[in-house]
C-alpha positions as CSV (number, residue, x, y, z in Angstrom):
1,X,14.5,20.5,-46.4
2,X,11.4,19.8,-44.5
3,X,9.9,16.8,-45.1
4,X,6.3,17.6,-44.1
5,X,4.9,19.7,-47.2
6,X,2.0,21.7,-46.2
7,X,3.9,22.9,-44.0
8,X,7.1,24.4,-45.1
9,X,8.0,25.2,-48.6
10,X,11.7,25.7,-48.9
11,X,14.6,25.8,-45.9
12,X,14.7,29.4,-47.2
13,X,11.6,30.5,-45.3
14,X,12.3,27.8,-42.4
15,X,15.3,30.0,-42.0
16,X,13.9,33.2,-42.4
17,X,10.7,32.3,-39.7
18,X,13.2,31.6,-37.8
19,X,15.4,34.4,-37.7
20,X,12.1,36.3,-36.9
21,X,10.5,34.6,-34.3
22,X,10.7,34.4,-30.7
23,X,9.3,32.0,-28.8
24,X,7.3,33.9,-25.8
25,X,5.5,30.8,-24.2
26,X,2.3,31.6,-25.2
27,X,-0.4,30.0,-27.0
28,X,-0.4,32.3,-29.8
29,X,3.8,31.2,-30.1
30,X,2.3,27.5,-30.1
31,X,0.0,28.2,-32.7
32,X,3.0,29.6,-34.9
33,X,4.8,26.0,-34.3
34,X,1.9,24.4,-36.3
35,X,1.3,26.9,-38.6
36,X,-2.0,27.4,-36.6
37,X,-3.8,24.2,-38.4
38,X,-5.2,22.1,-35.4
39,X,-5.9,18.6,-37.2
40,X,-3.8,18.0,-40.6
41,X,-5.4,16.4,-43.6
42,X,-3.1,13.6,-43.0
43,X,-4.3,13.2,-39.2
44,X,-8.2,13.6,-40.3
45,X,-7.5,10.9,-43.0
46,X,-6.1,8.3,-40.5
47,X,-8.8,8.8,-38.0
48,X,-11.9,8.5,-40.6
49,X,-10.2,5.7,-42.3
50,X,-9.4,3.9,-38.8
51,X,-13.4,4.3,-37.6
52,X,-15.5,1.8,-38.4
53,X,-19.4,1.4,-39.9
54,X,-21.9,0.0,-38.4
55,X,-24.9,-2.4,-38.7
56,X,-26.5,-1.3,-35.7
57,X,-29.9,-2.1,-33.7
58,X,-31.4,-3.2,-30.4
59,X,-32.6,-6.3,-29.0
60,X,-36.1,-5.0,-28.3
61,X,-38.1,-3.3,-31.1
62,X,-38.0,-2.5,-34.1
63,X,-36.7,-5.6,-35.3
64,X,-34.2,-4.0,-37.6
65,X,-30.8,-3.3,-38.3
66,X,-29.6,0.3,-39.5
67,X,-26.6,0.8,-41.9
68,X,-24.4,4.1,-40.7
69,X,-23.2,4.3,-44.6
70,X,-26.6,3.8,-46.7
71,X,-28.8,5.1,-43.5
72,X,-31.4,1.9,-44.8
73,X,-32.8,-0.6,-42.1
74,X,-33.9,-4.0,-43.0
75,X,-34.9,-6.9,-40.9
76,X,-32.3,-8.2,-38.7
77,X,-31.3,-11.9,-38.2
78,X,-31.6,-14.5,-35.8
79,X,-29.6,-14.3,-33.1
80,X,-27.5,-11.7,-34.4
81,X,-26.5,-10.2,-31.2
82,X,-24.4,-13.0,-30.9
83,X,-22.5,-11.2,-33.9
84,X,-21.7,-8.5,-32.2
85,X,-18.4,-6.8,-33.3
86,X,-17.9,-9.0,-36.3
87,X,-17.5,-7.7,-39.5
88,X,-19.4,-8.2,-42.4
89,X,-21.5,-6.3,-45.4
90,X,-24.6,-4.0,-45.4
91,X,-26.6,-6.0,-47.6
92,X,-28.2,-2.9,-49.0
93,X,-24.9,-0.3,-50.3
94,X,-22.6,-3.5,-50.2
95,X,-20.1,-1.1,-47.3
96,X,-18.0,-3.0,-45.3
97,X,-19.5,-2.9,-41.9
98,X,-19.7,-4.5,-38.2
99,X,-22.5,-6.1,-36.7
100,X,-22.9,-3.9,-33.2
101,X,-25.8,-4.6,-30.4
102,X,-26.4,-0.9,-28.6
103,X,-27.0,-2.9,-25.5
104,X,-23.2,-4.1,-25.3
105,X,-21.9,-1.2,-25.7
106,X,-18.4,0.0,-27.3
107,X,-16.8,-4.0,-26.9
108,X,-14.9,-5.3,-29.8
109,X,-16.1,-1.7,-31.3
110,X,-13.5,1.2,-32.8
111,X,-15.8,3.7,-31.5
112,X,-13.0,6.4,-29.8
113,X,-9.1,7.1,-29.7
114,X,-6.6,9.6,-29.4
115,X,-5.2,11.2,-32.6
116,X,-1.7,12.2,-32.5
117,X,-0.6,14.3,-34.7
118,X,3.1,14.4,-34.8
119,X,4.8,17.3,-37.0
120,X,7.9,19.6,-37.1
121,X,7.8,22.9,-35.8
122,X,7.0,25.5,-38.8
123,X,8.9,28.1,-37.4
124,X,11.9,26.9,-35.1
125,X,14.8,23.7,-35.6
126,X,15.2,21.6,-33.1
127,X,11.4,21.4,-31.9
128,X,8.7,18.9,-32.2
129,X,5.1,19.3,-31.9
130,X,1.9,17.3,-30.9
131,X,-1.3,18.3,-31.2
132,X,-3.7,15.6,-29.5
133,X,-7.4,14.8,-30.3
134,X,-10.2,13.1,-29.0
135,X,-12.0,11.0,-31.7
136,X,-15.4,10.1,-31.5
137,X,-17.8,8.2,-33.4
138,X,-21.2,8.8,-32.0
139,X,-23.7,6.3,-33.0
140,X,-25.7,5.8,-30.0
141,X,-29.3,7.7,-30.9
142,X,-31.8,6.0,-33.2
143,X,-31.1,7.8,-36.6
144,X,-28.1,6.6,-38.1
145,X,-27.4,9.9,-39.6
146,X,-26.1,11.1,-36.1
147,X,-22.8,8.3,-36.8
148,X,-20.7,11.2,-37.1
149,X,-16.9,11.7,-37.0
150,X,-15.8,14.1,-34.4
151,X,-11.9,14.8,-33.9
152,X,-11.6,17.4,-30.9
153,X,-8.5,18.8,-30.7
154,X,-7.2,18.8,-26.5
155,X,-3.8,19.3,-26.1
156,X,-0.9,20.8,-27.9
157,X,2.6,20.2,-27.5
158,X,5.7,21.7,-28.0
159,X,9.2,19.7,-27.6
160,X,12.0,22.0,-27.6
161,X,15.5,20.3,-27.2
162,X,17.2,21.5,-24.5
163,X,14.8,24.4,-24.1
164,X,12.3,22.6,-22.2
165,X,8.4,21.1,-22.9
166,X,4.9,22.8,-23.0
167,X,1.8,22.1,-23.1
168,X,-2.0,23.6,-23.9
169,X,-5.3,21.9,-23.3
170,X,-9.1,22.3,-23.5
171,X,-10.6,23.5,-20.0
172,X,-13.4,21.2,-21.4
173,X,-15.0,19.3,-24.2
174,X,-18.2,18.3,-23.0
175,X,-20.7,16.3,-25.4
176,X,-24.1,18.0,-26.3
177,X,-27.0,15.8,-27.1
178,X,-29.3,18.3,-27.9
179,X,-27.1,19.3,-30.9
180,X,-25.0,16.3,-31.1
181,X,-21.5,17.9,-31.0
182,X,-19.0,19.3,-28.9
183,X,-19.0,22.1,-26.8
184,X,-15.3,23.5,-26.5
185,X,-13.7,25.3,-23.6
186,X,-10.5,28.0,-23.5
187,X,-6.9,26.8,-24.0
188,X,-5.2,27.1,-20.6
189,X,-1.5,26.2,-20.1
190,X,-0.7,23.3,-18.1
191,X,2.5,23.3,-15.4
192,X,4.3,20.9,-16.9
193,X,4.2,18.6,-20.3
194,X,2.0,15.9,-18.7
195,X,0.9,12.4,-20.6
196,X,-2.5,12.1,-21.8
197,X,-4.0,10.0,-18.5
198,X,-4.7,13.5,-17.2
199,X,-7.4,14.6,-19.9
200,X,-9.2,11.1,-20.0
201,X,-9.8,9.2,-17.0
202,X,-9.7,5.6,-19.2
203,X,-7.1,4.4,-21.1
204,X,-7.8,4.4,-24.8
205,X,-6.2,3.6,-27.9
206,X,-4.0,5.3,-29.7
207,X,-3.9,6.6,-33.6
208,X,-0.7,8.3,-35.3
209,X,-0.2,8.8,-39.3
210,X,1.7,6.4,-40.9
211,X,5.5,7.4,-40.6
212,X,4.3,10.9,-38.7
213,X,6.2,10.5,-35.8
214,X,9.2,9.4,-37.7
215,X,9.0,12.3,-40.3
216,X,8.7,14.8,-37.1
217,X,11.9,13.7,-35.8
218,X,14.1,13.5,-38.6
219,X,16.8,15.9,-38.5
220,X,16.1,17.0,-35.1
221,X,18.5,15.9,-32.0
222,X,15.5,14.3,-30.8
223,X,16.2,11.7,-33.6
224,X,19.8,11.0,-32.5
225,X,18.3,9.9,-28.9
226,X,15.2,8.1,-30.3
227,X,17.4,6.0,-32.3
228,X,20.3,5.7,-29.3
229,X,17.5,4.1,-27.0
230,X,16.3,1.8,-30.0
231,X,12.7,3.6,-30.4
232,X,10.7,5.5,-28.4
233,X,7.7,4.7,-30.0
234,X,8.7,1.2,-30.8
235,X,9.9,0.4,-26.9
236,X,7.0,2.0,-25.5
237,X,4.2,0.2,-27.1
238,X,2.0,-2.4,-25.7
239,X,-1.7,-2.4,-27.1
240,X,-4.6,-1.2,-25.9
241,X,-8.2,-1.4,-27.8
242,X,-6.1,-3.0,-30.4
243,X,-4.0,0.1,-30.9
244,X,-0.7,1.4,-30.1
245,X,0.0,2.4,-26.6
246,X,2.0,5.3,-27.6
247,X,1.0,8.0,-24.6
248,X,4.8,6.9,-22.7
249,X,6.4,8.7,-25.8
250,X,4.9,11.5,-24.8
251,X,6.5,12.0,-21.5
252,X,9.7,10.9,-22.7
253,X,9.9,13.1,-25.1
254,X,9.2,16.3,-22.7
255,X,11.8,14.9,-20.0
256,X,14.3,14.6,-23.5
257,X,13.7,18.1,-24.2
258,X,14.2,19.3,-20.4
259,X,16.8,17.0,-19.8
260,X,19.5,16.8,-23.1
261,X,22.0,15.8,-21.3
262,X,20.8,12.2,-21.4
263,X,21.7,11.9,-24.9
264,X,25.0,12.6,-23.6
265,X,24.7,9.5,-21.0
266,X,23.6,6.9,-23.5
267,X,27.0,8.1,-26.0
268,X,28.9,7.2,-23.2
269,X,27.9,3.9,-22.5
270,X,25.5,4.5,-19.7
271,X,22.0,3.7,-21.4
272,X,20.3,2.7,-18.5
273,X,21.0,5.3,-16.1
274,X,19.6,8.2,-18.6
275,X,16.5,5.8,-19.0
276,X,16.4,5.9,-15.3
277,X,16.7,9.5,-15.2
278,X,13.7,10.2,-17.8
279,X,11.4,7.7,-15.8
280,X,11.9,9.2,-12.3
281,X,12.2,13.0,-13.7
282,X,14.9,13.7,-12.9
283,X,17.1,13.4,-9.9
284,X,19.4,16.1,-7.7
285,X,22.5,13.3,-8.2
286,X,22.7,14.8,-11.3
287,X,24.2,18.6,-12.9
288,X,22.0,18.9,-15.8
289,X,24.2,22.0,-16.2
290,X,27.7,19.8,-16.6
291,X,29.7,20.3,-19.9
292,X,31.3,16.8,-19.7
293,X,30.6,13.6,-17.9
294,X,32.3,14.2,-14.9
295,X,30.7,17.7,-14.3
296,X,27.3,15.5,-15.0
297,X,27.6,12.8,-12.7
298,X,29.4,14.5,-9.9
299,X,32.5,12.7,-10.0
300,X,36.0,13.1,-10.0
301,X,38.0,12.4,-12.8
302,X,39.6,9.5,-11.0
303,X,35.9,8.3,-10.4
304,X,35.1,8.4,-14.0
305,X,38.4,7.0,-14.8
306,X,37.0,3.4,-12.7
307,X,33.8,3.6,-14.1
308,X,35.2,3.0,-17.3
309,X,37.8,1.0,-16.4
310,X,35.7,-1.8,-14.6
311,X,32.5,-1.3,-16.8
312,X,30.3,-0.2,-13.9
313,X,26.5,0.3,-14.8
314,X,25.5,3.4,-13.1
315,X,22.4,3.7,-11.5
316,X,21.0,6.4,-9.9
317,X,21.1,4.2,-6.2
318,X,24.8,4.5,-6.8
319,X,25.1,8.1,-7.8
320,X,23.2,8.8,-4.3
321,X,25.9,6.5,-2.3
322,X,28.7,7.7,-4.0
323,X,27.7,11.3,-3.4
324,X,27.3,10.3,0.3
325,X,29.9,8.5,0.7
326,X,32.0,11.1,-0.9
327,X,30.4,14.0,1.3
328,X,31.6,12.0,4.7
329,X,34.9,11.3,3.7
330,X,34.4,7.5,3.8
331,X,35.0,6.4,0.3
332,X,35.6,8.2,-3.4
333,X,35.2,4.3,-4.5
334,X,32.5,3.5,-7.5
335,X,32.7,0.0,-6.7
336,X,32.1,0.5,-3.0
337,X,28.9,2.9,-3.3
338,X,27.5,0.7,-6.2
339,X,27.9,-2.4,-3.8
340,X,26.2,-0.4,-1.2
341,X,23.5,0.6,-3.5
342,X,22.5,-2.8,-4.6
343,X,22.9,-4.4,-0.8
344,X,22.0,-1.9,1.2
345,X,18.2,-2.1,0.9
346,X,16.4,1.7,2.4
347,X,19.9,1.1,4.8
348,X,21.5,4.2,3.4
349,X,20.2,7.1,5.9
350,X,20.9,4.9,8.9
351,X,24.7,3.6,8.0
352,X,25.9,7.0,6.9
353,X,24.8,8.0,10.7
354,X,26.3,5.3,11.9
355,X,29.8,5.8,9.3
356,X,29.6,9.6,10.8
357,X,30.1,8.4,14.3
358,X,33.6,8.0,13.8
359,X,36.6,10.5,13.8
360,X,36.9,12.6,10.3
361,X,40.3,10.1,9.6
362,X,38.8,6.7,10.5
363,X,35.6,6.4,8.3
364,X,37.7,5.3,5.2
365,X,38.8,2.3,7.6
366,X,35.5,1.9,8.9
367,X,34.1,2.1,5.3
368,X,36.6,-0.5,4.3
369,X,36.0,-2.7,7.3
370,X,32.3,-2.6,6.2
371,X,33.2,-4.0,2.9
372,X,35.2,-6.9,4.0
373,X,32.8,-7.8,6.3
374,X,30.4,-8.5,3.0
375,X,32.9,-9.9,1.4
376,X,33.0,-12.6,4.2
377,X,29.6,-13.4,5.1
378,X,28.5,-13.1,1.1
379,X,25.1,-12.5,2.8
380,X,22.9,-9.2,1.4
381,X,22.2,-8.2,5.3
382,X,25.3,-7.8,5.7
383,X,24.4,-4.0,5.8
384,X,21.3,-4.1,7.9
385,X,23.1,-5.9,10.4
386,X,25.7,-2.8,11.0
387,X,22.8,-0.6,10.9
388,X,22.0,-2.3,13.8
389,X,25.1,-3.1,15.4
390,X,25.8,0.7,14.9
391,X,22.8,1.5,16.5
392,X,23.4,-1.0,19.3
393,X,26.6,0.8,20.3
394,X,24.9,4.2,20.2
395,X,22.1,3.1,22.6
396,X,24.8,1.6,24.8
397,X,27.0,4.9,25.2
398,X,29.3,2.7,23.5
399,X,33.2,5.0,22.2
400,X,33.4,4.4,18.6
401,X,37.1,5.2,19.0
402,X,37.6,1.9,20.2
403,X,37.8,-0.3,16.9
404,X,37.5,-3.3,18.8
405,X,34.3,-3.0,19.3
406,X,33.0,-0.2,16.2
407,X,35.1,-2.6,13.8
408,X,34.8,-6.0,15.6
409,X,36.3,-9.1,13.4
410,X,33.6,-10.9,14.0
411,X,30.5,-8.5,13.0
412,X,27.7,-11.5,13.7
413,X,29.1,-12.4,17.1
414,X,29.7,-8.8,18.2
415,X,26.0,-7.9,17.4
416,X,24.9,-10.8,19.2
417,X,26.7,-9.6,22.1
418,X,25.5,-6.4,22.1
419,X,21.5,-7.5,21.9
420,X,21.5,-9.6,24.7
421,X,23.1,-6.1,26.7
422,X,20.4,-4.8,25.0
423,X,18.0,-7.2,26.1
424,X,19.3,-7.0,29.8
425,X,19.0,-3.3,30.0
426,X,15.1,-3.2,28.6
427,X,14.6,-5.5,30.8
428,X,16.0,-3.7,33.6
429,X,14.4,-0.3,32.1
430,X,10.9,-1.9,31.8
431,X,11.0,-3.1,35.6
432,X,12.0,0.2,36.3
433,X,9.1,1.9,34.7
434,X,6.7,-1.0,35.9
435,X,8.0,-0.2,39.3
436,X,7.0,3.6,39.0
437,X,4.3,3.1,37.5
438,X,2.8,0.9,40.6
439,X,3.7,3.2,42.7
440,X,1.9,5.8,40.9
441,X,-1.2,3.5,40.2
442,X,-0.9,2.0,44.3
443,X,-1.4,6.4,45.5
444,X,-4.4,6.7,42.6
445,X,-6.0,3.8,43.8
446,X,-6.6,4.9,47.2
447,X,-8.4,8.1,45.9
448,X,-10.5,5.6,44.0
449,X,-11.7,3.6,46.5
450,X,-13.3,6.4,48.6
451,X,-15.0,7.6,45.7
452,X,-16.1,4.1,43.8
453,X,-16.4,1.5,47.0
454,X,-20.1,1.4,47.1
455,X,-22.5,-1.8,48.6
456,X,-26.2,-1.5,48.1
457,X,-29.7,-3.8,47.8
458,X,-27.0,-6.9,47.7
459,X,-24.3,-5.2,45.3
460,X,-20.5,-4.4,46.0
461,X,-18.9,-1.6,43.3
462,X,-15.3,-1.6,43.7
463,X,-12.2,-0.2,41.9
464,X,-9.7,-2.9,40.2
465,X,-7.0,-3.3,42.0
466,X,-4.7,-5.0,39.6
467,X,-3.8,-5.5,36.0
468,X,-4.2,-9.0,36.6
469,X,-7.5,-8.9,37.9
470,X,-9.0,-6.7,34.7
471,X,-7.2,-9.5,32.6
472,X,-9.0,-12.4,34.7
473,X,-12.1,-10.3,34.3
474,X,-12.1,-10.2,30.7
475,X,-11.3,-13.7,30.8
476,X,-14.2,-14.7,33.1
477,X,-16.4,-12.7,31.3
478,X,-15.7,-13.0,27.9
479,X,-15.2,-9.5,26.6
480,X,-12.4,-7.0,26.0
481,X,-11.7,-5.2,28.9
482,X,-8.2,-5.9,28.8
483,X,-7.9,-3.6,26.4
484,X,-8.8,-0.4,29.2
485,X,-6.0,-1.4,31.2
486,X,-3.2,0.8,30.4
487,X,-5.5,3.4,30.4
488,X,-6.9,2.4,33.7
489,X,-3.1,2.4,35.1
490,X,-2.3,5.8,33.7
491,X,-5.9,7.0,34.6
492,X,-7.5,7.9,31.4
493,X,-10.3,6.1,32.5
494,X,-11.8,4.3,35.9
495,X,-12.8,0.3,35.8
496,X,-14.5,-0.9,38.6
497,X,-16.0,-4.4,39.3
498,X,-19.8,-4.9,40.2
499,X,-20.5,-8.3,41.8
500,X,-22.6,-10.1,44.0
501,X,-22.0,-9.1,48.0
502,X,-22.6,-13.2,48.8
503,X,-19.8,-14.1,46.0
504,X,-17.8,-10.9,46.0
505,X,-14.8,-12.6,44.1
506,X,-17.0,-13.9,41.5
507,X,-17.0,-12.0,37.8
508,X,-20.8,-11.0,37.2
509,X,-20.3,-7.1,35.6
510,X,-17.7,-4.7,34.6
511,X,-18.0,-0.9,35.1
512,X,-16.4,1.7,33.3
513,X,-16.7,5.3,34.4
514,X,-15.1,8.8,32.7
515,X,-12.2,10.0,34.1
516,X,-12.9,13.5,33.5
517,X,-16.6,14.2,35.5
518,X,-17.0,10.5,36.9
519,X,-20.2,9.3,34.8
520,X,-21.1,5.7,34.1
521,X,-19.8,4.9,30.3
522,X,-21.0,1.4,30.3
523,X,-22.0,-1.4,32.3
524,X,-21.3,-4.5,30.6
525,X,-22.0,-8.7,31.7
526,X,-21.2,-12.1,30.2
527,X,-20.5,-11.6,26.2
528,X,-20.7,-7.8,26.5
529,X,-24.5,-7.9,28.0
530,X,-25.4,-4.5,28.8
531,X,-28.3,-2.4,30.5
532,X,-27.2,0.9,29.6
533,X,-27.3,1.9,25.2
534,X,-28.8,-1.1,24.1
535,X,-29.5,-0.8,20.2
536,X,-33.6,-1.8,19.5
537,X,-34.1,-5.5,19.4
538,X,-30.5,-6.2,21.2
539,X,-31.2,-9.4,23.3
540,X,-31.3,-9.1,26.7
541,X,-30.5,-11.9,29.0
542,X,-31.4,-10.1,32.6
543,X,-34.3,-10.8,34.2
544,X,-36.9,-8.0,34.8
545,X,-35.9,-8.8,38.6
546,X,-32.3,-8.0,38.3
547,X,-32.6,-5.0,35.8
548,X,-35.1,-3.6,38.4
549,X,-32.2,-4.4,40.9
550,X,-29.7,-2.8,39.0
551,X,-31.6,0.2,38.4
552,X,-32.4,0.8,41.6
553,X,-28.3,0.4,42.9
554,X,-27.3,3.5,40.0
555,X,-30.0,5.7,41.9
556,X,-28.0,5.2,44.8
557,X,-25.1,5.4,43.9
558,X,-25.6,8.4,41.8
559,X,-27.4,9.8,45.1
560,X,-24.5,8.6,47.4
561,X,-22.5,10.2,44.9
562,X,-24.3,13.7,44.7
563,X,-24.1,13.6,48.2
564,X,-21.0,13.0,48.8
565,X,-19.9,16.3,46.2
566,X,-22.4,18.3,48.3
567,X,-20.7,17.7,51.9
């Protein structure tokens, strides 16, 4: 029988709807789950006995409080703002109400919460609706007879075991002041059965009927997997506004109904995984499609035969390695890829390379050589240092055949070995490229100084001719053009000294010029003092002589320049 009346009458005519209906996906077939009634009498019961009454005013004029039950005002006491969300009695219709100040706002007030209405489908076994609403108690004008109840229904729900989830909500539900109610959009289908964070930006209480969600369930499989994982609702509840936090239900419930086989998991002892799998949402380690556990999990019967036999946990971490390892031909061992899955730490890409390396018939060796090695050092890097070591001998053109070295006895001392030929080779690599790269910077530099060795009214321009000099520069100076210099070497840019012709090898200013059409960028001093794009009221430590100076060298320059592109 069902047990919510209202609904159903008799299983007779459950089982005739049944037989005649079909669910389509539409809204219209969602409608037929709850017997088209949007909010129950039992669901508007619970949220107008949950809302609360107020004793409401501000702390400006009028003096008074206003009761949201009676609708009279009276003189308000001293310093009752302090009582604020406390409850008490409206001294006029004797209601039990709660002192609330409009300037602090909804705190310590049961002003708004979801309503979720949980029910049996009228027309199909096996399926479990939702219908979600907004409540609201509006008491935020100055009439108290504008403390209204509103329940807006926004979502709808329907949890079909092994069929899959849906859901419907409100394009929009927008509050209208002028008429002090809610204006209602379309239904629209949503892609998937998502929680409610995605129709209320703040998290919110929750409210369910007493023994609603329980009813829903009963005699559904959905019951059988509520009661295997000790509660849905129970587990997944926490408080929030001093309610129930019972929106995670919700997607457990749609990942249940998409995913039955994890009733499946939990019968056979492996809880945790299905957990996992309704968390994450699924994972590709898994046939949903499987007809036993082996088919599930992608195992072999021997495989399932030592899960059971040494009580592994599964995981879904070891499902991945397993698969892997499987897929290589390294190991059909749970143990191994469960090991690897709690010890490998974001290893797993990089040692299966490394594992593939060697010949088709070797990698079970290698795979057990891998083991013993952490086995002996009991250390959890043991796996990040053969990712390395592996690496080490690719970079080195290294034969994997030789075992010797791919499977040395002593893994720590081996990939010590192989870093400082690492080191030796960078080293001789980055010489190399330092070499080339002088060379290169030695045949630019010449074509700089015939365009950028300049001496006028006292002043020497000259290209850098070192990275050591830019570096003393910056140093001297105090600024960052240390920064420029690989881009100066691979000539992105052009860095030039200005100094003094009487101290030529004295710092005074550094130059920077574009690489692409030669103009000045900036001209900076001591602590970045410039001439050139100073910002209004940026101190300037030049005299008037030396700007005057300076201004007259960049006309020559630019003029030596402009001649020079003219001949």
């Amino acid at each position: 029988m069902c047990l919510l009346s209202g609904y159903m009458e008799a299983e007779a005519d459950y089982q005739g709807r049944q037989e005649v209906f079909e669910d389509a996906g539409t809204l219209e077939s969602a409608m037929r789950h709850i017997d088209g009634v949007l909010v129950s009498p039992e669901a508007e019961r619970c949220a107008r006995k949950w809302l609360t009454d107020y004793l409401w005013g501000y702390n400006g004029k009028p003096r008074t409080l206003a009761c949201t039950v009676c609708g009279e005002t009276f003189e308000r006491p001293k310093g009752w703002s302090a009582l604020h969300g406390k409850e008490t009695v409206c001294p006029r219709c004797g209601a039990e109400v709660v002192y609330r100040d409009e300037l602090r706002g909804h705190k310590y007030c049961r002003q708004s919460a979801w309503l979720l209405d949980w029910r049996k489908s009228a027309v199909e076994r096996d399926t479990v609706t939702l219908v979600a609403s907004l409540v609201d108690r509006d008491s935020t004008g100055a009439n108290p007879e504008r403390a209204v109840t509103d329940i807006i229904p926004v979502a709808i729900y329907i949890f079909r075991y092994g069929k899959g989830a849906r859901c419907w909500k409100r394009s929009a539900w927008v509050y209208d002041y002028k008429t002090g109610k809610y204006r209602q959009g379309e239904w629209q289908r949503m892609k998937k059965a998502y929680g409610l964070g995605v129709f209320c930006g703040g998290r919110i209480g929750f409210l369910t009927p007493p023994g609603a969600y329980c009813r829903a369930i009963t005699g559904t499989s959905f019951e059988r997997v509520d009661k295997l994982f000790g509660g849905f609702n129970r587990e997944y509840g926490g408080q929030v506004n001093g309610l129930p936090y019972s929106g995670e239900v919700i997607r457990l419930m749609a990942e249940v109904a998409r995913r039955p086989y994890v009733e499946y998991m939990a019968k056979v002892g492996q809880k945790s995984l299905a957990m996992q799998i309704m968390q994450r949402g699924g994972t590709k380690a898994i046939n949903g499609r499987g007809k036993n556990a082996t088919e599930i999990l992608r195992m072999t019967p021997g495989q399932y035969a030592e899960v059971k036999r040494e009580h592994i946990a599964l995981d879904i971490g070891t499902l991945e390695w397993m698969q892997a390892l499987s897929r290589i031909g390294a190991s059909e061992s749970v143990r191994v890829a469960n090991y690897a899955a709690h010890h490998s730490y974001g290893t797993m890409s990089d040692v299966l390379d490394g594992l593939q390396r060697f010949s088709q018939d070797r990698r079970p060796a290698a795979m057990r050589w891998l083991m013993r090695q952490c086995e002996r050092s009991k250390e959890a890097s043991t796996f990040s240092e053969a990712r390395d070591y592996w690496k080490q001998l690719v970079e080195l053109g290294e034969d994997f055949a030789d075992e010797q070295i791919s499977m040395p006895r002593d893994l720590a001392a081996m990939h010590q070995r192989m870093t400082d030929r690492l080191n030796q080779l960078w080293s001789a690599r980055r010489a190399q490229q330092a070499a080339v790269m002088r060379q290169k910077f030695e045949k630019r530099l010449k074509s700089l100084s015939s365009l950028y060795n300049f001496e006028a009214y006292g002043l020497i321009l000259r290209p850098f001719a070192s990275a050591d000099e830019i570096r003393a520069e910056g140093a001297a100076l105090r600024h960052c053009v240390a920064q420029y210099i690989s881009r100066y070497m691979d000539g992105q840019t052009i860095l030039c000294a200005l100094r003094w012709a009487e101290a030529p090898e004295t710092p005074w200013r550094t130059v920077e010029f574009s690489a692409v059409d030669g103009k000045l960028v900036q001209d900076r001093g001591y602590k970045n003092d410039r001439v050139h794009g100073r910002s209004p009221g940026e101190p300037m430590t030049l005299t008037a002589e030396t700007r005057e100076l300076l201004e007259k060298f960049w006309n020559a320059f630019e003029a030596w320049r402009t001649g020079r592109k003219t001949a």
